[in-house]
Each structure stands twice: as structure tokens, then as C-alpha cells.
C-alpha positions in Angstrom: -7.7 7.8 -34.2 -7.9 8.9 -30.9 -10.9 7.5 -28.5 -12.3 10.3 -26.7 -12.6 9.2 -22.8 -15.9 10.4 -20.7 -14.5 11.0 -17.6 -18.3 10.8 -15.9 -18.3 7.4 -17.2 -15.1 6.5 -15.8 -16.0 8.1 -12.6 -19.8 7.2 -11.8 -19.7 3.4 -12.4 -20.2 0.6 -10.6 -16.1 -0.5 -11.1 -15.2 2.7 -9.1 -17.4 1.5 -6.0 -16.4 -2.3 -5.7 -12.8 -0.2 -5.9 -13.9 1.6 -2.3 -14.6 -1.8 -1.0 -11.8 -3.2 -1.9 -9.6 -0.5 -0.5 -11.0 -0.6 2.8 -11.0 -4.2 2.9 -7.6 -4.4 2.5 -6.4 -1.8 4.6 -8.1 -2.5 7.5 -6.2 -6.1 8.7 -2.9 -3.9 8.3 -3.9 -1.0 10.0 -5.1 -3.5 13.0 -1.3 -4.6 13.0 0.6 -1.5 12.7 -1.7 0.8 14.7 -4.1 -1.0 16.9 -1.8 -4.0 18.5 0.8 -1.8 19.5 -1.2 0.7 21.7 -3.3 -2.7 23.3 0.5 -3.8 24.1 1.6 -0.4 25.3 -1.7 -0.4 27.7 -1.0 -3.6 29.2 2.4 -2.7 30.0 4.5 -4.8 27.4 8.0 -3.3 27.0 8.9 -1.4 24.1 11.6 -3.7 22.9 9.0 -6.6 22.9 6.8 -4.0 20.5 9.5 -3.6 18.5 9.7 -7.4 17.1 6.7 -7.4 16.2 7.1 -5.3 12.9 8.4 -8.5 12.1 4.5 -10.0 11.3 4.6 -7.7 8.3 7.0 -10.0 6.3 4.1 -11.7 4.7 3.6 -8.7 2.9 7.1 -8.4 1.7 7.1 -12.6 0.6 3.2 -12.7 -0.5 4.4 -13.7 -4.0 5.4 -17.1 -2.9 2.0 -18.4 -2.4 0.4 -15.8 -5.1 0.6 -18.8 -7.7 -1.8 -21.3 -5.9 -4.4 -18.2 -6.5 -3.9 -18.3 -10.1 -3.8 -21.8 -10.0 -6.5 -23.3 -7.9 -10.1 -21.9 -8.1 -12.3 -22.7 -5.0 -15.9 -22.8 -5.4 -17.0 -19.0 -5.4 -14.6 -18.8 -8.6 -11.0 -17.9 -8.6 -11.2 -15.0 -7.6 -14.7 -14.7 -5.2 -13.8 -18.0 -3.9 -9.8 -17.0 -2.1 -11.6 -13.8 -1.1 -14.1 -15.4 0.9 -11.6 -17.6 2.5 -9.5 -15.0 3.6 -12.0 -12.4 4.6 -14.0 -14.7 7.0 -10.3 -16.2 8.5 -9.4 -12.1 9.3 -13.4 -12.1 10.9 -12.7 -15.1 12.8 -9.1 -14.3 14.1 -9.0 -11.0 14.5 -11.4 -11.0 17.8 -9.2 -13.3 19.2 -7.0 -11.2 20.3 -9.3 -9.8 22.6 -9.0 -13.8 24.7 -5.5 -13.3 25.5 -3.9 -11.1 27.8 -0.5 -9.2 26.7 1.5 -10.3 29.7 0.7 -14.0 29.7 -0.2 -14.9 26.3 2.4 -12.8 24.3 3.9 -15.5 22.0 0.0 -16.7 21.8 -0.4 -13.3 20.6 2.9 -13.0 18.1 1.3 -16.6 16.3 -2.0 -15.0 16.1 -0.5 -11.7 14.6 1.5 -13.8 11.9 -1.9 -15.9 11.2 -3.8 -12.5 10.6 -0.4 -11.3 8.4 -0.9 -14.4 6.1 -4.4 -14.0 5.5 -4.5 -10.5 5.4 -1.2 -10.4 2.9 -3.4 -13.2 0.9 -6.8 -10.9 0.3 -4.1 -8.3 -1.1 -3.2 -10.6 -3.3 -6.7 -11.6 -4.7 -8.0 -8.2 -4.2 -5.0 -6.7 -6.6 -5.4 -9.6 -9.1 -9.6 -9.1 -9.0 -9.2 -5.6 -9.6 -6.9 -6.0 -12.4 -9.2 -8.0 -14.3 -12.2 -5.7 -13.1 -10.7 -2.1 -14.5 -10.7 -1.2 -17.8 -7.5 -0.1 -19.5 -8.7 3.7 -19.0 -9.8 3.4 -15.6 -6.9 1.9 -14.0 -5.4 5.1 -12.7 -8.3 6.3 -10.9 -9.6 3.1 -9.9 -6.3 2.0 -8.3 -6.0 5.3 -6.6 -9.7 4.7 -5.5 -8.4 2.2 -3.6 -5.4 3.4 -2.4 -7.4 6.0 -0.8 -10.4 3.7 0.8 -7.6 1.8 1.9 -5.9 5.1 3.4 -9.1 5.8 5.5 -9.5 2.3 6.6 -6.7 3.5 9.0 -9.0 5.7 10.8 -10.7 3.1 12.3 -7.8 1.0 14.1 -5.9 4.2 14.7 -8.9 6.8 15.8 -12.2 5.1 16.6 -10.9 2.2 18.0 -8.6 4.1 20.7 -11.3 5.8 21.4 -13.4 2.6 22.1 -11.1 1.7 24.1 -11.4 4.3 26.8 -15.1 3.0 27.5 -14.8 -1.0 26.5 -12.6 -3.9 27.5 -10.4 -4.6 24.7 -12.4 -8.0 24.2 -15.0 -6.1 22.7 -12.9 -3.1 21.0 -11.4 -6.0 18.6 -15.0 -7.8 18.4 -15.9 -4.1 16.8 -13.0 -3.7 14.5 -13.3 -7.1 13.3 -16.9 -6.4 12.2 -15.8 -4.2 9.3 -14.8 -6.4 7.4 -17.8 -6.9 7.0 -18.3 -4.4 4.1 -15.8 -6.6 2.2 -17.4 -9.7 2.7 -20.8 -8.3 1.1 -18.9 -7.3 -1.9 -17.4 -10.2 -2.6 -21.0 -12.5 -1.7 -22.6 -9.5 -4.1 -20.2 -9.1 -7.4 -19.4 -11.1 -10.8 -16.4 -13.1 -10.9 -14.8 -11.6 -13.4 -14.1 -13.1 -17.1 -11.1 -14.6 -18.1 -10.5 -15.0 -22.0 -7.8 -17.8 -21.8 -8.2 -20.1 -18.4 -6.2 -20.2 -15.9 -3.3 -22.3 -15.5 -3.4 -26.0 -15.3 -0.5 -27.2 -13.2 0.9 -25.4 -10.1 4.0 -25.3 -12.0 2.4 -23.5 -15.1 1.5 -21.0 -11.7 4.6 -20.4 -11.2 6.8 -20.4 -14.0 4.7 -19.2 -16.4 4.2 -15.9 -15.2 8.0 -15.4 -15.6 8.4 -16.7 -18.7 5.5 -14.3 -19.3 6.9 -11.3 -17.9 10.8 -11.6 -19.4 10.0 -13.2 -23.0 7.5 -10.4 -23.2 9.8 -7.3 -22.4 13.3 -9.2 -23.1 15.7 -10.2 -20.0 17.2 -6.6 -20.0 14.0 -4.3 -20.5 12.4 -6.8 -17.7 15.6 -6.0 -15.2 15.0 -2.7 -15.9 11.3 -2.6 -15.2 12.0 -4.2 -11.9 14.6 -1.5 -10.7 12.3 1.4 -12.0 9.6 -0.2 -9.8 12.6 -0.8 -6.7 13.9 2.9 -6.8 10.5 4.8 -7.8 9.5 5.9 -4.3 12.9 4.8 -2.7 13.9 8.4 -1.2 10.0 9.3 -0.6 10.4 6.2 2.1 13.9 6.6 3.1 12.7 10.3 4.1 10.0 9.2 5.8 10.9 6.1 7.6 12.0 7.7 10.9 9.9 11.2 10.1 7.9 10.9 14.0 11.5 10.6 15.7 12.7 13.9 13.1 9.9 15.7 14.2 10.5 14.7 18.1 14.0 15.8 17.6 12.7 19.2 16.4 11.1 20.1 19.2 7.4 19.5 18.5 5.4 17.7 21.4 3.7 14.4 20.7 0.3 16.3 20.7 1.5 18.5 18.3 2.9 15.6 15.9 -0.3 13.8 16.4 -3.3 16.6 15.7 -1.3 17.9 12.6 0.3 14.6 11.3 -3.2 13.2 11.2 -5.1 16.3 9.7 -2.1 17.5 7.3 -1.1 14.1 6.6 -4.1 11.7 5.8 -6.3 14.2 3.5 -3.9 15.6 1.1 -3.0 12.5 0.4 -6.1 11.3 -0.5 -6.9 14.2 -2.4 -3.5 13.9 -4.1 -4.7 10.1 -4.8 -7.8 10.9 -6.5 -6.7 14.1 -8.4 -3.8 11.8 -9.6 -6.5 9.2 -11.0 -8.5 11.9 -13.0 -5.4 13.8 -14.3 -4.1 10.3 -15.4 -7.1 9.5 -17.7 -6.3 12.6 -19.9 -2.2 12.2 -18.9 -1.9 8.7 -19.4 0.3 6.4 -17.2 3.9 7.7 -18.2 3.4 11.2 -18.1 1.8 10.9 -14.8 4.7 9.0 -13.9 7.0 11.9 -14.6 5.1 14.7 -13.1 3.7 13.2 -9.9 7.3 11.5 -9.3 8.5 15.2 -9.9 6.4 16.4 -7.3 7.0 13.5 -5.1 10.8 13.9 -5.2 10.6 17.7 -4.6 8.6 17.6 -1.5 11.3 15.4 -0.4 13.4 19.2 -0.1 10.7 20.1 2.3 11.9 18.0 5.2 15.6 19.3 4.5 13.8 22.7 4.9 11.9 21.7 8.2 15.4 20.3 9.7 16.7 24.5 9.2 14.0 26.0 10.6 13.3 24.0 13.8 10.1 24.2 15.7 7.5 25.8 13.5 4.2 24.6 13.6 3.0 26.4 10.0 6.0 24.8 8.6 5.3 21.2 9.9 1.8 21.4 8.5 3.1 22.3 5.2 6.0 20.0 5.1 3.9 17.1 5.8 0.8 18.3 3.6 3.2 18.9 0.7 4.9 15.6 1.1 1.6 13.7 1.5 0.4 15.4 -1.7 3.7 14.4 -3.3 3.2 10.5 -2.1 -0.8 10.5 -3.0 -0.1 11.6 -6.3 2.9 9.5 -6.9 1.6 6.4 -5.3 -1.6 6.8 -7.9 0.8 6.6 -11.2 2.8 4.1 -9.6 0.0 1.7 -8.6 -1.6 1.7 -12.0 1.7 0.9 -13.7 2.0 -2.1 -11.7 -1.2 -3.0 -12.7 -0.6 -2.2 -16.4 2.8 -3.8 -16.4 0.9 -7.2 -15.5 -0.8 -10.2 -17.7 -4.4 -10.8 -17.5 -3.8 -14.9 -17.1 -1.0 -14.3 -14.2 -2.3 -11.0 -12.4 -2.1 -12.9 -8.8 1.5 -13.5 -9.8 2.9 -10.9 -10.9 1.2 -8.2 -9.0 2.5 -10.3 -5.6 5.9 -9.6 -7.1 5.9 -6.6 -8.1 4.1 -5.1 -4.7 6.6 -7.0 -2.8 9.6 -5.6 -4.4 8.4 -2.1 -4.0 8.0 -3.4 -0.5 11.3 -4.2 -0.4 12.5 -0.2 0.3 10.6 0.4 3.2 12.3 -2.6 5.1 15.7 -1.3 3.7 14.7 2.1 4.5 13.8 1.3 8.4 17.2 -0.9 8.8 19.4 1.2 7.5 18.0 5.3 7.6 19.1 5.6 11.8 22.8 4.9 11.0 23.0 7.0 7.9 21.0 10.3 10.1 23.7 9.7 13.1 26.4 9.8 10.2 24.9 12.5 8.1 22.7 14.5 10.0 19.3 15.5 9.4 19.3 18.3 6.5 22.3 15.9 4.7 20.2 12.8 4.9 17.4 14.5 3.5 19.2 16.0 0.4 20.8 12.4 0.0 17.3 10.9 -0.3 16.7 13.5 -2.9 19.4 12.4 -4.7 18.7 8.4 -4.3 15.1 9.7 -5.8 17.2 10.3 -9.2 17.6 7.2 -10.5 13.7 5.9 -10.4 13.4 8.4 -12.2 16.0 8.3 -14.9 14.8 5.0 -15.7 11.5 6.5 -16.4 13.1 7.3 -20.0 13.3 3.5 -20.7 10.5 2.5 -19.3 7.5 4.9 -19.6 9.2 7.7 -21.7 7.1 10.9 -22.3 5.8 10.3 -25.7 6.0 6.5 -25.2 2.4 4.7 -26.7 3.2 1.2 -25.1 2.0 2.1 -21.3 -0.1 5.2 -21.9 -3.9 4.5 -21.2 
């Protein structure tokens, strides 16, 4: 018999909210990386090449899963999961104003060590924060829960990349990082103010259990071949979303639109359809279910892929742009919703730290191949061809969708 699902329950509850914490927790330590440190650089005169290395601090996100064990394994205080929160939330409070005591041009390896430190400990909450919302969500609710977040985490952007700039203008960077810093303090209340939540079996109870266990987990659970294939669905599922997007600010340059162009409708056509893609993807899910949200939005995400192929015919249009990158952030919101609760769903309750560190970090793993390798294959291809060959590289994630979350499947669907 079928449950019926109350979708005001799902969405007015207490799990939702803690879900907009943990979002913007987690977002705002990146955004402070990717955004914020490069324009303080910039300001003070540091070279673009210099800039450039540092994308480097974001390999802690792509190797997270190496330390993700001692977070299943050890539990401070707090509890295992309130404890490691606290310890990296108040590291990002304390470290992240220090980079308003150094100054680019004499302090810049001072600088590169205190990025990498804010990396680790930032790459660390996501950890904890994926594992604690794991075992917060109910099976229905993990869809629009995890696209809750996604989206909280989306806006946390807006403050390194708008209000901070803006700062900025008026205050000596000392005190524009003291002011970012400080919201992280949202994130530290939640986790001061919510349960730890319960776990049925313990934890494990050796560091090695932590780490091997979770394997053993994972492939005697889905068998060696079905757990190969789970990892390259979750490899090639938004592969040609972030080939096409990996050098979109130089494809629109190269188009002819001006950087203010690019930057008032990237932001406004960009940022909001894709949260509202996010959090119509979570509600559609809870009557969908996870596979054949995974099929639809990944349709929709691969198609909007065609738009940028479209944009590279017409040239400077400004209506276009605005409906290229509206369509494609739709696409990724929507996409990024199903795939984010599969991730979760594909995870044990005992090893969520684990496992969700792996599997994040493997879908990391595009994005890095994407930005080393997408220049050479536009200088070889063009820009329409590359496109429609990231369409095409889009195919297989979601072939593999018949193995792994076919239509009618009953083993993922919520």
C-alpha cells in the first residue's frame, strides 16, 4: 500500500530550516575563496598568474574523503556530529579575519597557507554537515531538503561576491573580512541549538572499521559491478553541464558582451532560476521520487546544454544571453536537486561521513577535468562543436540511469 506524503508537512518543519542553515554555512567559506580573495588580490595589485594558482586551495574539496573516516570514527564532546561542527565552524571564525593582517604584496605565501587552512576546515564542515543532514532527513524529505540546502548554500554567495565588494568601497579590507567572517555565525547557533541526531547501531570502533568498512559496505551491498557502475553514473551525471560551463565568462567575452553586461545578467539570470529550479525540483521529487527526477531534470539539464551551441550562432544578443543562462541555470538547479539526494540515498546510515566525502568528491572530480582540459578542446573544436560534444558526453550519465535508477525502479524511489 502506498503511503500518502503531506507535502505541508514535508515543507513546514523544523528539518527544512536547520537545512537553510546548513546551506549557508557551508557555502559561505567557499564563496570567500572563489569570489572574495581574488578581487582583494586583484585590488592590491597581485598579477593574474599569481591568482591563478590559487584555485589550487580547492583540492581539499576534491580529497575531503581522506579524513571523512576520523568523523565517523571519533566523536568529540558535542557528539559526533555537533562536536566536528563546532570545531570547524569556530576554526573558519577565527581564520577567516586573518586575512585582513596580511598584505597581498608582502605576505602572499602567508596568505596561500592561510587559504589552504580555511580549505581544510571549510572542506571538513561539508563533510559533517552532509553526514548530519543525512541522518536528520527523512527518506521522503531528502529531495527537498537537500535542494534546500543547495539553494541556502547558492545565496551564501551573495555575500562574498556582492555585499562584501561593496564593503569594500567604504572599509579597509581588515574589517570587510572581520564582517564576512561574522556569518558564520548563523551556523554556529544551529549547531549550539539542535539534537545530535540518533544513530541505531554506533559508530565505528577502530579507525580502521572507519575506513574500510564503509567500502565493504558500499560494494558487498550493491555487488563489485553495480557499485562500479554507481560510481560512473555519479562521474558522468553532470559531466557535459560542467564541461559547458567551465570557461562560459571567457564564451561570453568572446561573443562580444562587455563585462557589465556579463555581470548584471549572469548574476540576475543565473543565481535565481537556479534556485527556483532547486526548490521546484525538491517538491516535484516527493511525488516523482528519486529516479524519475533523475531522468527528467537530467533531460532538461542536458538539453539546455544546446542553448549555449545556440548562443555561439547568434553572437551578441542580450535577450538570448539572459535566456541561455536562465535556461541552463534552471537545467543545473533542477538537476543538481535529484542528483544531491541520490547521493544521499545511495549512502549508509553508520558511514554517511564516508561515503558522502567520496561520492561528492568524485563528482568533484569533472569540474577539475573540465577546467584542464575544455581550453584545448574549444581552440581544436570551436565554440558551437564543443558545445554539441558536451551534449553528447552528457549521454552516457544518462544511459546508466537504466541500471541504476531505472524508471519504474522501487529500490531508490522515495
Amino acid at each position: 500500500m502506498t503511503k500518502t506524503i503531506n507535502l505541508r508537512e514535508v515543507l513546514l518543519n523544523k528539518r527544512m530550516l536547520i537545512c537553510i542553515f546548513t546551506g549557508f554555512s557551508s557555502g559561505l567559506p567557499l564563496y570567500i575563496l572563489i569570489s572574495l580573495l581574488p578581487a582583494w588580490l586583484r585590488s592590491e595589485g597581485v598579477n593574474l598568474k599569481a591568482i591563478g594558482l590559487f584555485a589550487l586551495i580547492q583540492l581539499p574539496f576534491t580529497w575531503k574523503f581522506i579524513w571523512a573516516p576520523l568523523f565517523d570514527r571519533y566523536t568529540p564532546p558535542l557528539g559526533r556530529r555537533r562536536g566536528w561542527l563546532l570545531i570547524s565552524q569556530l576554526a573558519l571564525l577565527l581564520s577567516i579575519p586573518a586575512f585582513g593582517a596580511l598584505h597581498p604584496q608582502l605576505n602572499i605565501w602567508t596568505i596561500a597557507y592561510l587559504a589552504a587552512v580555511v580549505a581544510f576546515f571549510s572542506a571538513s564542515q561539508d563533510v559533517v554537515l552532509d553526514a548530519y543532514r543525512r541522518e536528520l532527513l527523512l527518506d521522503n524529505e531528502l529531495g527537498l531538503g537537500n535542494a534546500v540546502h543547495v539553494n541556502a548554500y547558492k545565496i551564501a554567495g551573495l555575500i562574498p561576491g556582492s555585499l562584501s565588494l561593496i564593503l569594500a568601497d567604504f572599509l579597509p579590507w581588515s574589517s570587510v573580512f572581520f564582517i564576512t567572517a561574522l556569518f558564520m555565525l548563523p551556523g554556529l547557533a544551529m549547531t549550539l541549538l539542535v539534537r545530535e541526531p540518533l544513530l541505531k547501531n554506533g559508530a565505528p570502533k577502530t579507525l580502521r572499521a572507519a575506513i574500510v568498512e564503509p567500502f565493504n559496505e558500499f560494494i558487498g551491498r550493491n555487488g563489485v559491478a553495480s557499485a562500479l557502475t554507481i560510481l560512473a553514473f555519479i562521474f558522468f551525471y553532470k559531466l557535459g553541464d560542467s564541461m559547458a560551463t567551465a570557461l562560459a565568462t571567457p564564451f561570453y567575452l568572446d561573443m562580444g558582451f562587455s563585462k557589465t553586461e556579463i555581470g548584471l545578467v549572469a548574476k540576475n539570470a543565473g543565481l535565481w532560476p537556479s534556485v527556483i529550479g532547486g526548490m521546484l525540483g525538491g517538491i516535484w521529487m516527493i511525488k516523482l521520487g528519486i529516479n524519475r527526477a533523475l531522468w527528467l531534470f537530467g533531460a532538461v539539464q542536458m538539453l539546455a546544454i544546446l542553448g549555449f551551441a545556440w548562443l555561439a550562432t547568434v553572437g551578441h544578443s542580450l535577450p538570448w544571453l539572459a535566456v541561455v543562462i536562465g535556461v541552463e541555470a534552471l537545467g543545473v538547479g533542477l538537476g543538481t536537486a535529484a542528483f544531491v539526494a541520490y547521493i544521499a540515498h545511495t549512502t549508509h546510515p553508520l558511514y554517511t561521513a564516508t561515503q558522502f566525502a567520496l561520492f561528492t568528491s568524485l563528482a568533484a572530480v569533472p569540474r577539475t577535468v573540465a577546467n584542464a582540459a575544455t581550453g584545448y578542446l574549444i581552440e581544436w573544436l570551436g565554440w558551437v562543436v564543443f558545445f554539441l560534444f558536451c551534449f553528447v558526453i552528457a549521454i552516457p550519465g544518462m544511459l546508466l540511469l537504466l541500471k541504476v535508477a531505472p524508471w519504474n525502479g522501487k529500490n531508490k524511489v522515495l
